[in-house]
C-alpha positions in Angstrom: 30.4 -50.2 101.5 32.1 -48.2 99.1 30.8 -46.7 95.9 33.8 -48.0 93.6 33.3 -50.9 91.8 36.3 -53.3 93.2 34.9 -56.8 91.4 32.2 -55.8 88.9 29.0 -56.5 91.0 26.7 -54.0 91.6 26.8 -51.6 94.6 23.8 -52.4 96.9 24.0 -48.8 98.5 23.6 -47.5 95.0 21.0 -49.3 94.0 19.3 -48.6 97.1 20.2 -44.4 96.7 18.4 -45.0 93.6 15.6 -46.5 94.2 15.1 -43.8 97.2 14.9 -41.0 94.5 13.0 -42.9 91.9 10.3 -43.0 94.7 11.1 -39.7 95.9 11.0 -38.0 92.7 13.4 -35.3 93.5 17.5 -36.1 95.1 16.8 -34.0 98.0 13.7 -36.2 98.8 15.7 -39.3 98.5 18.5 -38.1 100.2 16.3 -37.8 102.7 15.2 -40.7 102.7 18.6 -42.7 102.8 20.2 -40.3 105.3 22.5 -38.9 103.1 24.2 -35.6 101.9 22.4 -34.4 98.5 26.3 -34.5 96.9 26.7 -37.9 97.6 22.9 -39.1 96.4 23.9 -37.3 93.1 27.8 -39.0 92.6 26.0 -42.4 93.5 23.2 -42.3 91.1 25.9 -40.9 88.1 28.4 -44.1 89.1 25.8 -46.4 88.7 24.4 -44.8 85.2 28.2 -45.3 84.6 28.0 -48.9 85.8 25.0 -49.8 83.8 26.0 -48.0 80.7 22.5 -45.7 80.2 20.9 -42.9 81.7 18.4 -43.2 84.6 16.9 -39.7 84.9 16.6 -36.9 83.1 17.1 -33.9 85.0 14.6 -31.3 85.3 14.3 -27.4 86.5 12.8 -29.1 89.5 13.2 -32.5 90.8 14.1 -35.0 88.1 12.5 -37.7 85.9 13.0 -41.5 85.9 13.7 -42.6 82.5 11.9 -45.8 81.2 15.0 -47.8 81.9 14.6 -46.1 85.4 10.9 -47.8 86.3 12.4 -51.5 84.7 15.4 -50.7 86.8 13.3 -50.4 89.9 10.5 -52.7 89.1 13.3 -55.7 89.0 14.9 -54.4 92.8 12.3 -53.0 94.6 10.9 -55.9 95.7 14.0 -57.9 96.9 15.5 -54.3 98.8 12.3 -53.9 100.3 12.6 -57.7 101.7 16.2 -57.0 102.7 15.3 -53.9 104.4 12.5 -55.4 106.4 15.0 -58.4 107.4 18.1 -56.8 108.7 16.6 -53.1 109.0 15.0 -53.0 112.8 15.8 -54.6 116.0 12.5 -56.0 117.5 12.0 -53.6 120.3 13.5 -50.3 118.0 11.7 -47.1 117.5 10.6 -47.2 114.1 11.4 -44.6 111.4 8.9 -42.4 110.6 8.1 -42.7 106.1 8.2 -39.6 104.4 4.6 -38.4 104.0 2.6 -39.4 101.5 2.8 -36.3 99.0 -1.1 -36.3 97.4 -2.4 -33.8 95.2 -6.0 -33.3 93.7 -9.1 -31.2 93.3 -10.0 -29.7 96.5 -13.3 -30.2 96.4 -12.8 -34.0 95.6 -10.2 -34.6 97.9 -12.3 -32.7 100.8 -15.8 -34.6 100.3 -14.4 -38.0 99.4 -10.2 -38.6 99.1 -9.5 -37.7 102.8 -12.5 -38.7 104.8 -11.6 -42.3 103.2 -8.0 -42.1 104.2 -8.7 -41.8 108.0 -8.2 -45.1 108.8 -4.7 -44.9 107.2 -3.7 -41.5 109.0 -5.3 -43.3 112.4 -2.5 -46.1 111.9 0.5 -43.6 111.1 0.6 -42.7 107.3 1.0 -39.1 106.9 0.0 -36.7 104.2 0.7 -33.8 102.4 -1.6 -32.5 100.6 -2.4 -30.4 97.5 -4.4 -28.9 95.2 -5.2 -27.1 91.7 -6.0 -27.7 88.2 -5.5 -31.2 86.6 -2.8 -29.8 84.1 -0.6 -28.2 86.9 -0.4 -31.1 89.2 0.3 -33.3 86.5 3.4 -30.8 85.6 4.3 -31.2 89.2 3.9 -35.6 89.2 6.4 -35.4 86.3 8.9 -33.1 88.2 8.9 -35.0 91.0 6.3 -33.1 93.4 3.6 -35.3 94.0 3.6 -39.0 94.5 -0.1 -39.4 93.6 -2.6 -37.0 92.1 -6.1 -37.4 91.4 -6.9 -35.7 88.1 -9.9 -34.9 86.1 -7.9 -35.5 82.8 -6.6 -38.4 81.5 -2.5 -38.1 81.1 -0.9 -39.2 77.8 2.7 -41.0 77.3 4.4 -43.2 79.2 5.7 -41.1 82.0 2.9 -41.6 83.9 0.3 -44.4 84.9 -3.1 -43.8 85.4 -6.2 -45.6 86.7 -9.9 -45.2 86.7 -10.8 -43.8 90.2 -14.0 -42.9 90.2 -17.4 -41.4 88.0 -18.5 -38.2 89.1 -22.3 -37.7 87.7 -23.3 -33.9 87.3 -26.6 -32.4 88.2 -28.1 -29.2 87.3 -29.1 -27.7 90.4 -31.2 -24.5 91.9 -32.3 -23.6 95.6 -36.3 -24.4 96.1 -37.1 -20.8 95.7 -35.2 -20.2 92.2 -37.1 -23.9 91.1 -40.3 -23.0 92.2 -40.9 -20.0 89.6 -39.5 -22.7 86.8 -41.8 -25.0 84.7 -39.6 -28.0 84.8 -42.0 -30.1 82.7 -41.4 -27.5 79.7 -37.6 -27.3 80.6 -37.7 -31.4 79.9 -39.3 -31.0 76.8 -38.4 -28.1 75.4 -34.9 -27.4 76.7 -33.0 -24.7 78.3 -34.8 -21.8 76.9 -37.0 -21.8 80.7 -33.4 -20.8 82.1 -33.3 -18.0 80.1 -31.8 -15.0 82.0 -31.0 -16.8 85.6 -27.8 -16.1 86.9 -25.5 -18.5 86.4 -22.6 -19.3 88.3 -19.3 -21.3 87.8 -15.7 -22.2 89.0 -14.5 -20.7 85.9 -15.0 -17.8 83.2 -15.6 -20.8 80.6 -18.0 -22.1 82.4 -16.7 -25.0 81.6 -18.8 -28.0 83.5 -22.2 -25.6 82.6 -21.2 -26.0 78.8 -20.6 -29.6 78.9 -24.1 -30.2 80.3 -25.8 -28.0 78.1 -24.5 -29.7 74.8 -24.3 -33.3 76.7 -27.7 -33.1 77.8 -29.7 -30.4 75.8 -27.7 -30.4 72.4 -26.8 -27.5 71.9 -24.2 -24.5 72.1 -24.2 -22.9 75.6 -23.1 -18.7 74.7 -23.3 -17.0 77.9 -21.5 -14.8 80.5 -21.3 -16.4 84.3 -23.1 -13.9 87.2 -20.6 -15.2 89.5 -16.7 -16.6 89.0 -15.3 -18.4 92.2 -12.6 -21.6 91.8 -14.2 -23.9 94.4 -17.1 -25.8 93.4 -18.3 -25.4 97.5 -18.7 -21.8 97.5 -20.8 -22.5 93.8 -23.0 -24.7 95.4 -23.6 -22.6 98.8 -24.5 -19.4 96.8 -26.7 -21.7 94.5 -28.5 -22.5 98.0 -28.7 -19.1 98.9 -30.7 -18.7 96.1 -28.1 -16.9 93.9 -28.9 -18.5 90.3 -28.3 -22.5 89.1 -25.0 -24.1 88.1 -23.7 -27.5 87.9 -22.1 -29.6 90.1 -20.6 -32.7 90.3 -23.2 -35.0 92.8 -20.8 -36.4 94.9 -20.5 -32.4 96.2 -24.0 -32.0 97.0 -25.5 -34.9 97.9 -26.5 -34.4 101.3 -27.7 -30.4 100.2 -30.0 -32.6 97.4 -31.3 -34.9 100.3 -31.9 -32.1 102.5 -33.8 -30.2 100.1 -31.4 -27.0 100.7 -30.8 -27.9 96.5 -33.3 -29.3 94.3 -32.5 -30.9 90.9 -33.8 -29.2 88.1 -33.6 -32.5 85.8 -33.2 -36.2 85.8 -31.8 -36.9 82.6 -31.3 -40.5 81.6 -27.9 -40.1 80.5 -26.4 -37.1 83.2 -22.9 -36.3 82.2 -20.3 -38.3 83.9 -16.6 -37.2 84.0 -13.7 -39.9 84.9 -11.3 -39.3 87.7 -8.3 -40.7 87.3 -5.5 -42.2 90.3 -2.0 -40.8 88.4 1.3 -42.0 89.4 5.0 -42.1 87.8 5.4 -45.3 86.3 7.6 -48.8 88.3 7.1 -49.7 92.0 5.9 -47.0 94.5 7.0 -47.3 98.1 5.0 -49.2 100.4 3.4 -46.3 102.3 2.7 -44.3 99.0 1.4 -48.2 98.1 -1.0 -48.9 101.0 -2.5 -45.2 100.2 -3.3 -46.5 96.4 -4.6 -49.7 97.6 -6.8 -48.1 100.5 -8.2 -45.7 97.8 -9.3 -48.2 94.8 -10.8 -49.9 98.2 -12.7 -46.7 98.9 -13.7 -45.6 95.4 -16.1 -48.9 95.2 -18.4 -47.4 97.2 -18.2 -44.1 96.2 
């Protein structure tokens, strides 16, 4: 089929180039995707802005950005492609093409305890995964340009360029190793807050300490002003030097769980109202492609009993 308009209808192959990048969320990717040369992805997505008469991305340093006519574009043809794909795209007894992996980004401590144990049934039947991980802020940057097809983040996103869903509550607990707890009057550090922790190392993911200060003014009241013993950016290596007997910190429970019911960590409170911080299931906004799909369903599944 060629790419010039000969009677005014659209050009399937074009819509279909496009809707491989808008799930993509870079050209190369969809080219990919389609089987086609990166040159000719990019002159069939700019003739069929010209056919429609508006723009469909805007393009970026890295990776472009579906516009909002973009996601109404490819909410209104994803469905019937899809179903055309599936009908004349395979011969019964034809090796099927492998789909792109599933490009997933989140914290690593998050996606290590809970995200990717709960996929294993999916990666058992054939989805693949890449995976990655940082700060909330930076892989949001990276959904928007394109680099991710889902991240997990710790931050709500604002606009309209992105979609995001209530995953899942992580409650945090103030935590010590039996040895650090036993030399603490925890009945006084219930009533008459956190001046019993006065002088114990403390130790954080972050220079901020920025979990440690939202439990003390969530759950004691007041100002936390203090300089972390130890600084490492993964909430695991917190909570195995806590163990060792290191200081206390806070982490969230999902994290240490099994070290509370073990006794290797001991909780140093049992507030009524523990602090609980959202995590949220981000994606760019209009139809995702079925694989990216069953990995979004197979996780609001999971997060139920999480």
């Amino acid at each position: 089929m060629s790419d010039r308009e000969t009677d005014g209808a659209l050009d399937l192959t074009q819509v279909r180039t496009f809707l491989a990048v808008y799930r993509a969320g870079t050209v190369t990717a969809g080219a990919r995707l389609v089987g086609l040369s990166q040159p000719t992805v990019t002159a069939q997505v700019q003739a069929l802005e010209k056919r429609l008469g508006y723009q469909l991305f805007e393009r970026l340093p890295r990776g472009v950005t579906p516009t909002a006519a973009a996601a109404e574009l490819a909410a209104r043809v994803a469905g019937p492609l899809d179903a055309l794909e599936h009908a004349i795209g395979r011969a019964p007894h034809a090796e099927a093409a492998l789909e792109p992996p599933v490009r997933l980004a989140g914290p690593a401590e998050m996606l290590a305890a809970q995200v990717l144990p709960a996929l294993a049934p999916l990666i058992t039947a054939g989805i693949r995964l890449t995976v990655s991980t940082g700060l909330s802020e930076e892989l949001l940057t990276g959904l928007r340009a394109g680099q991710h097809d889902l991240v997990i983040s710790t931050i709500r996103p604002r606009g309209r360029a992105m979609v995001a869903e209530a995953l899942i509550d992580e409650e945090f607990v103030l935590v010590a190793a039996p040895a650090v707890a036993a030399h603490l009057d925890l009945e006084r550090l219930s009533a008459d807050g956190p001046a019993v922790l006065a002088g114990l190392p403390l130790l954080s993911y972050a220079a901020d300490l920025p979990i440690l200060r939202r439990y003390w003014r969530h759950v004691f009241g007041v100002r936390l002003s203090a300089e972390p013993a130890v600084i490492v950016s993964d909430l695991r290596a917190v909570a195995a030097t806590v163990a060792a007997g290191a200081g206390i910190s806070v982490l969230p429970r999902y994290l240490c769980a099994a070290a509370l019911a073990s006794g290797t960590l001991v909780p140093l409170l049992n507030p009524a109202d523990p602090p609980i911080n959202t995590g949220f299931l981000v994606r760019r906004p209009g139809p995702s492609a079925p694989h990216v799909e069953q990995v979004i369903q197979h996780l609001r599944t999971a997060a139920r009993a999480w």
